[in-house]
N, C-alpha and C positions, 0 to 999 in steps of 0.2 A: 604770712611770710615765714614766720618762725616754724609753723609745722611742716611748711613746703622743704627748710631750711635741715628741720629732724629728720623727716622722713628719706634726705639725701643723703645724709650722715649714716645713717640705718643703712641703707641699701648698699653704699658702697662698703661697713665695716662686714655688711652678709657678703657678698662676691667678692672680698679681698678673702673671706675665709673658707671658700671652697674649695676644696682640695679634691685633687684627682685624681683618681683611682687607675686608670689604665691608659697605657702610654700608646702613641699612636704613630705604626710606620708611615711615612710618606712615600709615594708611587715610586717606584724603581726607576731608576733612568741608567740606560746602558753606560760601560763606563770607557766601550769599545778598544779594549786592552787586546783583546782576541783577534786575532786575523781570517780574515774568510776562507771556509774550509772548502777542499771538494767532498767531503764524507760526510754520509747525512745517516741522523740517528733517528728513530722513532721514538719518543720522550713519553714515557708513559705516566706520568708523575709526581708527585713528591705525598709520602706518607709522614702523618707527623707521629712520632712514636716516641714522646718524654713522657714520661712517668708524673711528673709535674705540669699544669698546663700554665702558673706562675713563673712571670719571665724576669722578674725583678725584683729584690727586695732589701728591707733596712735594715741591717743585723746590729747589735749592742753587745759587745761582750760575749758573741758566738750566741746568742738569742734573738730570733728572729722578730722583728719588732711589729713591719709593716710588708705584705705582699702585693703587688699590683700583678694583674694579666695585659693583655694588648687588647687594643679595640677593634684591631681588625683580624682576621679570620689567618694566619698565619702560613697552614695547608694554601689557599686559594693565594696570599701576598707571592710567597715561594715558587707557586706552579708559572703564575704570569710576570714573575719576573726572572725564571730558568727558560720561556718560552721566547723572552726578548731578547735577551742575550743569545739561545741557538739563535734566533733570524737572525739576528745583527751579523754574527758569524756565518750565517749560512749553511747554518746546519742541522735544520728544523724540518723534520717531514712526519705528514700525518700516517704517510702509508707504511708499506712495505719497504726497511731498509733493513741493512745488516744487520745492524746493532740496534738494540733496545735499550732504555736506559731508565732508571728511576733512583732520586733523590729518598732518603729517609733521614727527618730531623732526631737524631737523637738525645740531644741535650740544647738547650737555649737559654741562658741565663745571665742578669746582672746582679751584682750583689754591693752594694755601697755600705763600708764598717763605719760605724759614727766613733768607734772607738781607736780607728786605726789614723796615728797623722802623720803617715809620712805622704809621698807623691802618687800614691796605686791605692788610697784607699776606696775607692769604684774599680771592678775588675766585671768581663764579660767575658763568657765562654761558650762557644758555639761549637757544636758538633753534628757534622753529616756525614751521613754512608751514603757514596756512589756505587750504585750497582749499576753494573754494563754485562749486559748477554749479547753474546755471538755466537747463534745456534744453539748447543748445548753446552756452553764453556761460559762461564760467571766467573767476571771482577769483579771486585771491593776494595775500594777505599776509604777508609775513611779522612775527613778533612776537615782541621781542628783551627779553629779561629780564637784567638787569645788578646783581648787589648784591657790595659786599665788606663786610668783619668784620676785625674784630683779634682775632684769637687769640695767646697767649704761648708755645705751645707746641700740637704736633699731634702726637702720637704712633703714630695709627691711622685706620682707617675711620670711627670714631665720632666722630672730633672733626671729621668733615666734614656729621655725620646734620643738624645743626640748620638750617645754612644750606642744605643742599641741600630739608630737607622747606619752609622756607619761599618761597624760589624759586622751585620747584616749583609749590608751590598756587597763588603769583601767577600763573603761569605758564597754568595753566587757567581762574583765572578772569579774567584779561586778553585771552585767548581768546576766551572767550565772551562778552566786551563788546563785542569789537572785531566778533567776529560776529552781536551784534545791530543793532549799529550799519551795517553791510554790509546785510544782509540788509533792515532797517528802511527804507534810504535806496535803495532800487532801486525 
């Protein structure tokens, strides 16, 4: 009884101390902000283009302490959930339409200061360029997502998951407002 008793003691003080390294988005769910369009883009889609493939990490005193990445493939998160919001919208085609369009991520990042205590010591910064072609005439947007959080403490990958999956979605579907309205007004 007694080693049945150790060996439980053990196992739980081991997976009370595993820590985890990479945070993970959950599935996209429309958030249906956007009204259904009659213009339909051909969505060629999203390049990820940071310099860093690290999307979060623990800074001390402007010295980086700990880096996590994401678990899931960010290119692919991005494409299938820019492709549910056009349908949602109604403005998804695989063929031949006027306009063409592609997403490029170029910055993604959260940062939590262990030394900073006021209310924003967690901040995320996301940056996309919307490129739309019509014919031989290209826009660019870019479109800048900016939130921070107070956390009391960050231990891991996971205490980054919340603020990143909500940035995130704004991030798509502030996308594709700003691309109706582009697209809308030509």
């Amino acid at each position: 009884m007694k080693k049945v008793i150790l060996v439980l003691l053990v196992a739980i003080a081991f997976f009370g101390c595993i820590k985890k390294f990479e945070s993970n988005l959950k599935p996209y769910v429309t958030l249906n902000q956007n009204e259904k369009q009659n213009t339909k883009i051909n969505f060629l889609g999203v390049e990820d283009q940071r310099v860093s493939k690290a999307v979060s990490k623990i800074v001390d005193e402007n010295i980086v302490i700990e880096e996590y990445g994401l678990s899931n493939n960010l290119k692919v998160w991005y494409r299938e959930a820019f492709i549910r919001e056009l349908k949602t919208a109604d403005m998804y085609s695989n063929g031949n339409s006027l306009y063409t369009v592609q997403v490029n991520i170029k910055k993604l990042g959260a940062t939590y200061k262990k030394d900073k205590l006021d209310k924003k010591n967690m901040q995320v910064a996301i940056v996309l360029e919307l490129v739309i072609k019509e014919g031989n005439r290209t826009k660019t947007s870019n479109i800048t997502i900016n939130q921070t959080a107070y956390k009391i403490l960050v231990s891991d990958a996971s205490d980054f998951e919340d603020i990143l999956n909500e940035s995130i979605r704004d991030s798509v579907s502030k996308t594709v407002a700003i691309l109706i309205k582009k697209v809308n007004s030509q």
